[in-house]
C-alpha positions in Angstrom: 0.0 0.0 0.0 3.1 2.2 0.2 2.8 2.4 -3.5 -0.1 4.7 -3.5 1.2 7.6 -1.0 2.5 10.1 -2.8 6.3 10.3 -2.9 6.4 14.0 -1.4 4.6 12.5 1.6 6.2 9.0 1.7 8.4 10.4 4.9 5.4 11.6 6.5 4.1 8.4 6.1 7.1 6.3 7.3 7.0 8.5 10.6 3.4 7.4 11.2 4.2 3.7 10.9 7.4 4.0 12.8 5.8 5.8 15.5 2.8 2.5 16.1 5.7 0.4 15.7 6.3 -1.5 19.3 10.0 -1.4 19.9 12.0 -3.6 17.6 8.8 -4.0 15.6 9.1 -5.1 12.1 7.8 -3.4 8.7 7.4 -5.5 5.8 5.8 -4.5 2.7 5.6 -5.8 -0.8 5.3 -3.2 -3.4 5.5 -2.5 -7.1 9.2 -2.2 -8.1 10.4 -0.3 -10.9 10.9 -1.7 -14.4 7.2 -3.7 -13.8 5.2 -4.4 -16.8 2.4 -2.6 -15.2 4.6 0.4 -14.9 5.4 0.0 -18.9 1.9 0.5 -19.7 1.2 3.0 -17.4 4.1 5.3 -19.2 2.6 4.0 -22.4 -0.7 5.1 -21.6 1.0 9.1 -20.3 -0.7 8.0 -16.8 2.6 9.8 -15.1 2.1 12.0 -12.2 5.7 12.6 -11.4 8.6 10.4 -11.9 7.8 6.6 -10.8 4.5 7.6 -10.0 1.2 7.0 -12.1 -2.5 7.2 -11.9 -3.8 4.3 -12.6 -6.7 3.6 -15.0 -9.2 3.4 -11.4 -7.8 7.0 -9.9 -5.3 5.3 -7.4 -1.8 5.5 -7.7 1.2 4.0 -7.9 4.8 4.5 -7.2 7.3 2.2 -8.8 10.0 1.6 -5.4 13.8 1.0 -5.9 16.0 0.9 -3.0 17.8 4.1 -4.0 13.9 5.6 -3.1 13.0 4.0 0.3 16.4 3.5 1.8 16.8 7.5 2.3 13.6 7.7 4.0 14.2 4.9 6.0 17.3 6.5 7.4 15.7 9.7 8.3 13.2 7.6 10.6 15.7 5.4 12.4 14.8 2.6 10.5 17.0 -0.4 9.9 16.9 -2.2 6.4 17.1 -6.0 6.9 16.5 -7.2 3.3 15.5 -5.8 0.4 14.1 -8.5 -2.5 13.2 -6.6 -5.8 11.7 -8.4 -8.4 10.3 -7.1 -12.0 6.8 -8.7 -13.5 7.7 -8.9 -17.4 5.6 -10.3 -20.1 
């Protein structure tokens, strides 16, 4: 679900789950990943909000994640990385 905040606000939005986070909690999330088919189309289709991020045919969004994105933001909240598994959907 981190794929539809908006990438200006994506900080913002990491504070607020670091903050319910119990000590030593763990985040995982599973999110698009940039180079994805779906992203293809959506560039195809001039559905591009900003870069990596798209409206999508139903009025949600989508941002397309790389580590070079998240890690940053992760940083600045005192978050710790712990693995990072990217994989691309391809026709």
């Amino acid at each position: 679900m981190l794929s539809a905040v908006s990438p200006m606000k994506m900080s913002l939005a990491l504070q607020n789950v670091r903050n319910v986070l119990k000590p030593s909690g763990t985040l995982l999330f599973r999110d698009y990943a940039m180079g994805d088919y779906a992203q293809e189309k959506l560039a195809k289709k001039c559905q591009i909000i900003s870069n990596n991020f798209y409206v999508r045919g139903d009025g949600t969004c989508a941002f397309y994640f790389s580590k070079v994105h998240y890690q940053p933001c992760l940083k600045e909240m005192a978050l710790t990385l712990w693995k990072s598994v990217c994989t691309a959907n391809r026709l």
